[in-house]
Structures are given as structure tokens and as C-alpha cells.
C-alpha positions in Angstrom: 0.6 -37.9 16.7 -0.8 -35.3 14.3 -3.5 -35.7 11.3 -4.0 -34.9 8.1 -6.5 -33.0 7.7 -7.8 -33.4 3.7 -7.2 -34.8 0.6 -5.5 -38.4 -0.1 -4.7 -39.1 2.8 -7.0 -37.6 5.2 -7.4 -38.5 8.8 -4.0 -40.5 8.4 -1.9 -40.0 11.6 1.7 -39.0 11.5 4.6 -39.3 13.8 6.2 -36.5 15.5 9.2 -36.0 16.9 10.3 -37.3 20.5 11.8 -34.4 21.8 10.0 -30.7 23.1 12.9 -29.4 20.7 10.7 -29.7 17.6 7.2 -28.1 17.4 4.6 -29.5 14.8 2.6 -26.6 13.3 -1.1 -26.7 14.9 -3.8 -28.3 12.8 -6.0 -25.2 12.8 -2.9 -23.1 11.7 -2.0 -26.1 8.6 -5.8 -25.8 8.1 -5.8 -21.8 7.2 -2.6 -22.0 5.3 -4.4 -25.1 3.0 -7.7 -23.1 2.9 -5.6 -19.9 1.3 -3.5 -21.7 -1.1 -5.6 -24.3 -2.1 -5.3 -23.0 -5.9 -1.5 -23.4 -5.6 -0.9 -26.8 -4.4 -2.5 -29.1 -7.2 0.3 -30.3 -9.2 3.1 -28.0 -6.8 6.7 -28.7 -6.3 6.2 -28.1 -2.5 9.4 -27.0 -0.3 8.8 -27.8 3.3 11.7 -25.9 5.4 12.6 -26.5 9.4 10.1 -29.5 8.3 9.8 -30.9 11.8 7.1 -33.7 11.6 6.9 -33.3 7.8 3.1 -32.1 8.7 2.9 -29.2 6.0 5.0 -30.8 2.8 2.8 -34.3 3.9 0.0 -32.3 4.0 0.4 -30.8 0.4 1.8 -33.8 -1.1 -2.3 -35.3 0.2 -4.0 -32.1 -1.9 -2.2 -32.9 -4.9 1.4 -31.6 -4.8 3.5 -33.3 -7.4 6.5 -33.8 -4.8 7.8 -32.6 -1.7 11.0 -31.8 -0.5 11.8 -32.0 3.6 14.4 -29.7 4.8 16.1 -30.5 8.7 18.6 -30.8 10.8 17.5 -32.1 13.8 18.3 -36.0 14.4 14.7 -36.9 15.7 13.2 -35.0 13.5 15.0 -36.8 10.4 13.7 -39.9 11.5 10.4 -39.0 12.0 10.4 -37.9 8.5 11.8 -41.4 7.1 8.9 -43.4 9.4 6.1 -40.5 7.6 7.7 -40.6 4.2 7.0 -45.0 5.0 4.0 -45.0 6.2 2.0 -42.6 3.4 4.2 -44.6 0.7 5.4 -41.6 -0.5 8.9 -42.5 -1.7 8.5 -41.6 -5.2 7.4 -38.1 -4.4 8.9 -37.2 -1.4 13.1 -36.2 -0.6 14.5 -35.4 2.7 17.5 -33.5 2.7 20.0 -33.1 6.3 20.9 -29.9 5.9 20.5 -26.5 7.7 16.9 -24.6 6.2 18.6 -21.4 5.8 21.4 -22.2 3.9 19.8 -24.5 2.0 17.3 -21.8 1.4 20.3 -19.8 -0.1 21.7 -22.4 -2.3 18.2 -22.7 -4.5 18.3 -21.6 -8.1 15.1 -19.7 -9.4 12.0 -21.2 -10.0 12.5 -24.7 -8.4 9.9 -25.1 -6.3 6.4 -23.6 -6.8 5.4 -23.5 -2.8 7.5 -22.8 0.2 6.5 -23.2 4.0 8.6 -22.2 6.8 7.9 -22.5 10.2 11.1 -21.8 12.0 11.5 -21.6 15.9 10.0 -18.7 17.5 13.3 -17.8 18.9 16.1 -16.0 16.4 16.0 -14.2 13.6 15.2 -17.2 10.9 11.7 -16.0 10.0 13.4 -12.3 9.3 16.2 -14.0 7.5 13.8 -15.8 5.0 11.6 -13.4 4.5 14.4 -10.7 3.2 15.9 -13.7 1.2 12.3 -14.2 -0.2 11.5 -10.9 -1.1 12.1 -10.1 -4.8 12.8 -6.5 -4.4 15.6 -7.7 -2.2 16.9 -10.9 -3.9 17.6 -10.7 -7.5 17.9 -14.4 -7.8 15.1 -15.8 -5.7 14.0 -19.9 -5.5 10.4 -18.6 -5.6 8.6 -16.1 -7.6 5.7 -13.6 -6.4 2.1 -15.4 -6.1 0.5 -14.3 -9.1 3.3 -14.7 -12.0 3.1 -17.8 -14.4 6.6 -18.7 -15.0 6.8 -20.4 -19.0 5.6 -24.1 -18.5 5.3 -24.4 -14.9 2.2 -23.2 -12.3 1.2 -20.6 -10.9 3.8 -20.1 -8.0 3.4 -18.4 -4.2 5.6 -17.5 -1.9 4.4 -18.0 1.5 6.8 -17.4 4.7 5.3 -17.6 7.9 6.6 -14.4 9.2 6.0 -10.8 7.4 7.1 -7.7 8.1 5.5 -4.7 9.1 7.1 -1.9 6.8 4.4 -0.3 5.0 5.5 3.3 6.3 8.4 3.9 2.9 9.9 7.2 4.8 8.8 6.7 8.6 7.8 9.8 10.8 8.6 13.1 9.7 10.3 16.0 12.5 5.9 17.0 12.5 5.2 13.0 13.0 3.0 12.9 10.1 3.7 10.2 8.0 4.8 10.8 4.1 3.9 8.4 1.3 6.9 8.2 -1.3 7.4 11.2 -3.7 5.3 11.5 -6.9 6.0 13.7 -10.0 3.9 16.6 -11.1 5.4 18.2 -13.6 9.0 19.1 -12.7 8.1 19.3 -9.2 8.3 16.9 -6.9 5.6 16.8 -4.1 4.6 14.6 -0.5 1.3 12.7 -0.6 0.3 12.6 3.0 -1.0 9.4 4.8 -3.0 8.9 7.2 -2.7 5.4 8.6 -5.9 3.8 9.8 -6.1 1.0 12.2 -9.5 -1.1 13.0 -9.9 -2.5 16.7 -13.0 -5.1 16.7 -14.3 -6.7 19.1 -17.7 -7.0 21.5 -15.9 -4.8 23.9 -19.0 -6.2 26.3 -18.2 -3.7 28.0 -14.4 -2.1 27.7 -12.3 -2.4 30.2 -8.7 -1.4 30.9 -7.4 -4.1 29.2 -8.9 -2.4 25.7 -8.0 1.1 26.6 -4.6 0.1 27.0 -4.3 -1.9 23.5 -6.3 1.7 21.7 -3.2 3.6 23.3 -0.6 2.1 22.2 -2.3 1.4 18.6 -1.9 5.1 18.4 1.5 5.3 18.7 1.9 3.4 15.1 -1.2 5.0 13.5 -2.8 8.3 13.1 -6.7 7.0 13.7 -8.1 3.8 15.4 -11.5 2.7 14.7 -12.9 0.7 17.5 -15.5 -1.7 15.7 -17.8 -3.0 17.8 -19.3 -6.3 16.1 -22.9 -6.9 16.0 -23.6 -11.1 16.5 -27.3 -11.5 16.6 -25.9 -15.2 18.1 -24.9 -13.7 21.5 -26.7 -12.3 24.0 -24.9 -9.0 25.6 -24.9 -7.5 29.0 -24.9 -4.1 27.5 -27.0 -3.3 24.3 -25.0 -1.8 20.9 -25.4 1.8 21.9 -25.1 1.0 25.1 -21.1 -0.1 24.9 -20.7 2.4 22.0 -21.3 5.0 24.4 -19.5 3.8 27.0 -16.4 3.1 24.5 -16.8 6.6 23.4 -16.1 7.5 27.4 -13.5 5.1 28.0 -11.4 5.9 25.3 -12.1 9.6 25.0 -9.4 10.6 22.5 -9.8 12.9 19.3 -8.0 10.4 17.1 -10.5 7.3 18.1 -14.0 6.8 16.5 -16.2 4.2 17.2 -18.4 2.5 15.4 -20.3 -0.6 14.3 -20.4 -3.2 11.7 -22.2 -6.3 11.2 -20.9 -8.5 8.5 -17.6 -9.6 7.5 -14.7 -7.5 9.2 -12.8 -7.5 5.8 -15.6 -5.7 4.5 -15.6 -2.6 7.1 -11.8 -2.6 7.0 -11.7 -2.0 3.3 -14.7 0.4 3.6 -12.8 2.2 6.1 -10.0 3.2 4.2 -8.0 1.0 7.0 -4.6 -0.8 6.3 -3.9 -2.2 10.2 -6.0 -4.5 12.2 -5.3 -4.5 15.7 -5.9 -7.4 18.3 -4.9 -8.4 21.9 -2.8 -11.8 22.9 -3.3 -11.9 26.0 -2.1 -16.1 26.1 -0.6 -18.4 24.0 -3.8 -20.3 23.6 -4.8 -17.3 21.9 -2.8 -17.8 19.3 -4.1 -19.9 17.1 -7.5 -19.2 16.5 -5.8 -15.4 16.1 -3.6 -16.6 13.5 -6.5 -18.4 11.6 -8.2 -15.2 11.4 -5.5 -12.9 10.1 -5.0 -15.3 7.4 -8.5 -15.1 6.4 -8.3 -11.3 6.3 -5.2 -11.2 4.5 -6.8 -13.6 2.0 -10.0 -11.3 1.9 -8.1 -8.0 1.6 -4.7 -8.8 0.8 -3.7 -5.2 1.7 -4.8 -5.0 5.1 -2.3 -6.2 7.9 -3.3 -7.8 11.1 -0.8 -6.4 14.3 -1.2 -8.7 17.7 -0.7 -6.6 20.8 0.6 -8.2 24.2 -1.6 -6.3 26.9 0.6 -4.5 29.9 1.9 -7.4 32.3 -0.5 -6.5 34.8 -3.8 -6.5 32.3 -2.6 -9.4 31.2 -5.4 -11.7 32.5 -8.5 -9.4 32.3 -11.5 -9.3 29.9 -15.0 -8.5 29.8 -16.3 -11.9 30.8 -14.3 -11.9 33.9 -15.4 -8.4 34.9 -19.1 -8.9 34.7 -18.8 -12.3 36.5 -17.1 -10.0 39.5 -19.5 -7.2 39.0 -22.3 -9.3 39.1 -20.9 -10.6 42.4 -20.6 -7.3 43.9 -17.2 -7.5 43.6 -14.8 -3.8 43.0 -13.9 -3.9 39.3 -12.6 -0.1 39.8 -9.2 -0.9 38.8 -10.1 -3.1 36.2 -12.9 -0.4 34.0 -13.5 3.2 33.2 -15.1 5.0 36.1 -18.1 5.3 33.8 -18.2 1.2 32.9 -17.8 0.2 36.4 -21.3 2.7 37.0 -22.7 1.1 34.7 -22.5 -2.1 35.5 -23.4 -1.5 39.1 -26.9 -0.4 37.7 -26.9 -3.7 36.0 -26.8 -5.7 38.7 -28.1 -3.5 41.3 -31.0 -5.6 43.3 
């Protein structure tokens, strides 16, 4: 069982499906969508693809959507959807179509639904799929218009597909491996404006290990400068003080193209301050996920034009972080392989007795 979370029918439970075949989108992941596009749904013609449980269509139909259309395929899920659609009393606003999402996707004239959500399987190529059918630089005739435009009559659409792409590099690396924003006119010359792609790496980074060096290294390989941010929180207590782990960052990830710095405040605000576009942070499990998710939402919503890139740590770093090394350090225990040479000195003064 799942919940709604606000609106008409909040804290109303829902079925879902009896099968491990369907996957209900997590509350805290329906609760940042909602919190985003909360100007969008009143009065919405929702579209609620690979619909599953019915959780994000039910859920919009509960903030004030207009109507909601369900979109699957899958037998249990279809009759999940009937028992929902019964139990809210939503006949008269809600439509369930058997049918498969992408094709269904592709059969839509412009303009019919104000809203989209799309939460396809993690395996395939569906979320790729809808997001080139969605894009309007792509598709001339499109079901969905670009957030922002007020079609004559109707509300002011978005488009929102759970999976984007990362292709804000127009021309790619050039035979220097400098980056090239598209060509501007001067004149009747035509000229390169060089870019210089920033990425941000926050954190508490109490203290770095090897974990974090590896993630700065490989953001490298996409962007020209990473920014290692280390967040001030007045609400923790840290082992190491601010310029205590800005120093030691500094040894760790010794590297011309890495600067470190501090910020307190929202990270939005640095970002944008920093002439960043990328934000860069480690998955190191799946229950990472969500509360990761959450938070890239947020940032997109605070500045739209900053991307947030999740890193999978090497296989063998996979279960490290700063917590764990001070609780082994503290122990006397050989964190050697697991910190800087510099770190692990560090925090054998720490807890030296």
C-alpha cells in the first residue's frame, strides 16, 4: 500500500500491484515532483504513462487536476488501477487505457494533455525514447508543449519526463580537448566562444577519503574545473574544523584543475555564483537514491540551468565514507588504504591518547 500525500485525498491508501514486476514511484520522489509543479497541476489534463499503481495521475487528480489519464500494459497493474480509480470515486475524471506507454505516447495529437509523468522501468531505452519524442526541437508535432508557453484557452503546460539527457556540450571535445560553444557571427566572420565547463562537488568531506578522490577524478574527465564545496552546517559537530578539511582536501586532491572552497547557505546559490552548470554526487547504494533524487529536483527547480550528474564510486570504494573511517581510526584501526597519506596523519593525531 502507498499514500497520498496532499490535497483531496490525503493520507488515503492505494493498492499496488501484486507482482515485483511493477514498481510504485517512492513517496519522497512523488513528493519533489508535486512540490516543483505545483503551479501546473490545478485544473491539468494529467497524463500518467507506465502508470503502475496509478500513484502519480491519483496523486494529481488529489491537487486539483481536472482528469487523469492511466497508461499500462501490465495485467496486475490494470487491475490495480480499476480497484484505485473505485476506491477515490474517481470515475468521472479518471480513464485507463491497455495499451503500450510508448506507442501510445506517439499516437497523441498536440496539446492534449497539459502534464506528463513517466516513470518507466530502469531497464531499456524507454526513458531515452520519451524524452527524444518529447523534445520540441526533435518532434515537430509534440502531445506536450515546453513549461512556460500558454497555449490559446488552455493552462500553462509542462513537460516533465523522468529521465534527461546530459547534452549540454553542442560540438563535444575538440582535437586540443577544449570544449567549443556553437558558432556566433561577428561581422562576416564567424568565430568559437570557448567554454569552460564547471562542475560543483559538495559535501562535508569530514574528512576525504578515497572514495571522494576517486569521484573528483573522474568529474574531470567531463569538465574542465571541479569545485569541491565543503558545506558549512552549524547543526553538526565535525571531527575536523573548516580549514582543517579544506586543507586536507587541498592535499588529497592536489590537481591544478580543482579548487576548494566553502559555502554556507543554499547550494543553488554557490552553484550559480560559481559560474557552474554540473553538480556532481556519489551513489554509493540504492538507498541513496532517493533522498539524491529529491535534491536534484530542488536544484533544478532553484537554478533550472544547472544539471545534477550521480557517480557510482569504483566497485571496490563502494562501501566507504567518512563516518566509517573515523569510527576505524578512532579504534586504532589502518585506514591507509582507505585516505590520503596526509588524512590518515591526521586523524591519528586526533585520536592519539
Amino acid at each position: 500500500m502507498i499514500r497520498i500525500i496532499a490535497g483531496e485525498f490525503k493520507g488515503r491508501r492505494l493498492k499496488t500491484p501484486a507482482t515485483d514486476k511493477v514498481r510504485p514511484t517512492a513517496d519522497r520522489v512523488r513528493e519533489a515532483w508535486f512540490s516543483i509543479l505545483q503551479r501546473s497541476i490545478h485544473g491539468a489534463r494529467v497524463l500518467d504513462l507506465f502508470a503502475g499503481s496509478g500513484a502519480l495521475g491519483f496523486e494529481a487528480l488529489s491537487r486539483g487536476a481536472v482528469s487523469a489519464d492511466f497508461v499500462e500494459l501490465h495485467r496486475f497493474a490494470l487491475a490495480t488501477l480499476k480497484a484505485n480509480v473505485k476506491t477515490l470515486k474517481v470515475d468521472d475524471r479518471a480513464a485507463i487505457h491497455r495499451a503500450d506507454a510508448l506507442r501510445f505516447a506517439e499516437r497523441l495529437h498536440p496539446g492534449r494533455y497539459d502534464v506528463a509523468f513517466a516513470d518507466p522501468p530502469y531497464a531499456g531505452q524507454e526513458a531515452a525514447r520519451l524524452v527524444a519524442m518529447f523534445r520540441l526541437n526533435g518532434v515537430r508535432r509534440s502531445p506536450l508543449r515546453r513549461a512556460g508557453s500558454r497555449p490559446a484557452g488552455g493552462h500553462v503546460p509542462a513537460q516533465r519526463v523522468r529521465a534527461r539527457l546530459l547534452d549540454r556540450a553542442p560540438c563535444g571535445p575538440t582535437h586540443s580537448g577544449r570544449r567549443h560553444a556553437p558558432l556566433w557571427r561577428h561581422g562576416r566572420h564567424l568565430h568559437l566562444r570557448p567554454v569552460t565547463r564547471i562542475a560543483v562537488y559538495p559535501g562535508s568531506f569530514d574528512p576525504i577519503t578515497r572514495g571522494h578522490e576517486d569521484l573528483i577524478r573522474r568529474a574531470l574527465t567531463f569538465a574542465d574545473r571541479v569545485i569541491v564545496a565543503v558545506a558549512v552546517n552549524v547543526a553538526k559537530q565535525p571531527l575536523f574544523t573548516l580549514e582543517q578539511r579544506l586543507a586536507l582536501i587541498q592535499k588529497a586532491a592536489a590537481d591544478p584543475r580543482v579548487e576548494v572552497r566553502s559555502f554556507d547557505g543554499l547550494l543553488a546559490d554557490f552553484v550559480r555564483a560559481a559560474g557552474a552548470t554540473l553538480i556532481v554526487r556519489g551513489l554509493r547504494a540504492v538507498s541513496d537514491f532517493e533522498y539524491e533524487f529529491q535534491m536534484a529536483l530542488m536544484n533544478r527547480n532553484l537554478a533550472p540551468g544547472v544539471e545534477t550528474v550521480f557517480l557510482v564510486p569504483a566497485f571496490d570504494l563502494t562501501y566507504l565514507s567518512s563516518s566509517l573511517v573515523r569510527e576505524v581510526a578512532r579504534f586504532g584501526g589502518d585506514v591507509s588504504q582507505l585516505v590520503h597519506p596526509a588524512v590518515g596523519q591526521a586523524l591519528k593525531q586526533k585520536f592519539a591518547k
